[in-house]
TORNU-654275 format. One record per atom (N, C-alpha, C): x, y, z; residue in one letter. Coordinates in steps of 0.02 Angstrom, whole numbers, padded with zeros to 5 digits, always signed. Each point is the difference from the previous one (the first is absolute). Example, Ala and Ser with C-alpha at 12.3 -4.5 7.8 and 13.67 -1.06 7.14 Angstrom:
! TORNU-654275
+00660-00284+00390a -00045+00059+00000a +00045+00060+00000a -00018+00053-00036s +00042+00059+00003s -00039+00055+00037s 
END
This chain:
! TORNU-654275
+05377+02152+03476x +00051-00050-00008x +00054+00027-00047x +00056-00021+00025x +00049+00030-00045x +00052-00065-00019x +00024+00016-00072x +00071-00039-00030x +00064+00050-00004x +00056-00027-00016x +00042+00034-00032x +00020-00003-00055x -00010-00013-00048x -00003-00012-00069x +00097+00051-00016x +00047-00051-00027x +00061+00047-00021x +00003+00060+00033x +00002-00020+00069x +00040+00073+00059x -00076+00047+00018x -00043+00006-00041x -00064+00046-00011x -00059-00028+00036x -00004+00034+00066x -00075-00019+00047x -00056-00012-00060x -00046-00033+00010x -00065+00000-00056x -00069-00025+00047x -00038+00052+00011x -00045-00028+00053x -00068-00038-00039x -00022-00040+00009x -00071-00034-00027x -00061-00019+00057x -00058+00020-00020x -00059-00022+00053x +00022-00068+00015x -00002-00034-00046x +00009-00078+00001x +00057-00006-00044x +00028-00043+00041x +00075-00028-00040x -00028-00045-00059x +00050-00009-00030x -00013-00050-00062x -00005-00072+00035x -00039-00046-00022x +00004-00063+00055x +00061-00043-00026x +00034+00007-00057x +00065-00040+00002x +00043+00045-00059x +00082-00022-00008x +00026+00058-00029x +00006-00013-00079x -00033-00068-00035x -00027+00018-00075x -00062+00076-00003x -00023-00008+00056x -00068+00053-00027x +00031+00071+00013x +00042-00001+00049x +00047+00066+00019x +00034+00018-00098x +00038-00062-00005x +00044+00030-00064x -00044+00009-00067x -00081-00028-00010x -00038-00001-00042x -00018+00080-00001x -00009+00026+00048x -00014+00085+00035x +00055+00046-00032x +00052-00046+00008x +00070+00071+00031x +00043+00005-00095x -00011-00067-00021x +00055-00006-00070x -00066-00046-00037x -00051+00051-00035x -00034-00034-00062x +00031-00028-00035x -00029-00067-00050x +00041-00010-00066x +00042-00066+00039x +00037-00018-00046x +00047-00059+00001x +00040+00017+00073x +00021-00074+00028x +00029-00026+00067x +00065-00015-00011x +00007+00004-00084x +00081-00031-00003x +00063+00045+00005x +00034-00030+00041x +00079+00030+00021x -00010+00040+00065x -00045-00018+00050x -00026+00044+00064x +00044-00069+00056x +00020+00037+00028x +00022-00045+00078x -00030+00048+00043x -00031-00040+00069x -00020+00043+00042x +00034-00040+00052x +00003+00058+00070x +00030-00029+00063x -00060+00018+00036x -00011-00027+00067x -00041+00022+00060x +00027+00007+00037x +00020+00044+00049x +00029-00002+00072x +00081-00033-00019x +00030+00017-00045x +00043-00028-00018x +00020-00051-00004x -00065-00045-00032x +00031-00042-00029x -00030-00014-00070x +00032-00041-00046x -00028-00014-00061x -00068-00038-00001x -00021-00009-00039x -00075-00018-00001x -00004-00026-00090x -00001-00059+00004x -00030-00025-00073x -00024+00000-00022x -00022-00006-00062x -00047+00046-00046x -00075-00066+00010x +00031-00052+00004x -00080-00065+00010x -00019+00006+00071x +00032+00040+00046x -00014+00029+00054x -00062+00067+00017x +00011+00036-00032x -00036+00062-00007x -00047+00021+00027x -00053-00062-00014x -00072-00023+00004x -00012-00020+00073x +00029-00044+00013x +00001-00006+00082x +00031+00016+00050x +00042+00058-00019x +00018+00060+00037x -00016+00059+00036x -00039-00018+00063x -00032+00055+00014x +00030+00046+00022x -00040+00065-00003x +00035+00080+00041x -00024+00013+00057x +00062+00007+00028x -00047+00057+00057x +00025+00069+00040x -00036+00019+00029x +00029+00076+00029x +00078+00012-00001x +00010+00031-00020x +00088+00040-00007x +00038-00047-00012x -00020-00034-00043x +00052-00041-00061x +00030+00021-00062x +00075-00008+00006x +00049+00034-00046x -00015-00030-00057x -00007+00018-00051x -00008-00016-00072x +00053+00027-00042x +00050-00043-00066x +00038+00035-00007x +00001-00039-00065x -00028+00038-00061x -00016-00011-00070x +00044-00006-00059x +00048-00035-00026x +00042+00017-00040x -00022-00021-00065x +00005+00030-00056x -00004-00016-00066x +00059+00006-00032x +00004-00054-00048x +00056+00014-00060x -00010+00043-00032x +00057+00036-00022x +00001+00036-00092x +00046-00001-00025x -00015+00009-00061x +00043-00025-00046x +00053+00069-00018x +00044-00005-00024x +00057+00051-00006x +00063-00027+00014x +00035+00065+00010x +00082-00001+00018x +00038+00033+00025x 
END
């Protein structure tokens, strides 16, 4: 089974069964300042959980940082 995680094929025996456990995997540590899209579209963060994946779904991860 495969994702696309930010442009990058990523193959898994088993997909993650929804995309909190995908981003628990991919970005340890704190959730804050992350937007994610699926298949282009946005996806809310009280969403996450009942978001399931499946075969060749675009994933597209953004985090804040801080700077200038």
């Amino acid at each position: 089974m495969e994702l696309v995680i930010n442009h990058q094929k990523k193959s898994y025996d088993l997909l993650p069964p929804s995309l909190e456990v995908l981003l628990h995997s991919e970005i340890p540590g704190s959730r804050k300042g992350i937007a994610v899209a699926l298949n282009n579209r946005v996806i809310p963060k009280d969403q996450w959980t009942s978001t399931l994946l499946h075969h060749n779904d675009h994933i597209l991860i953004i985090t804040a940082t801080q700077g200038g």
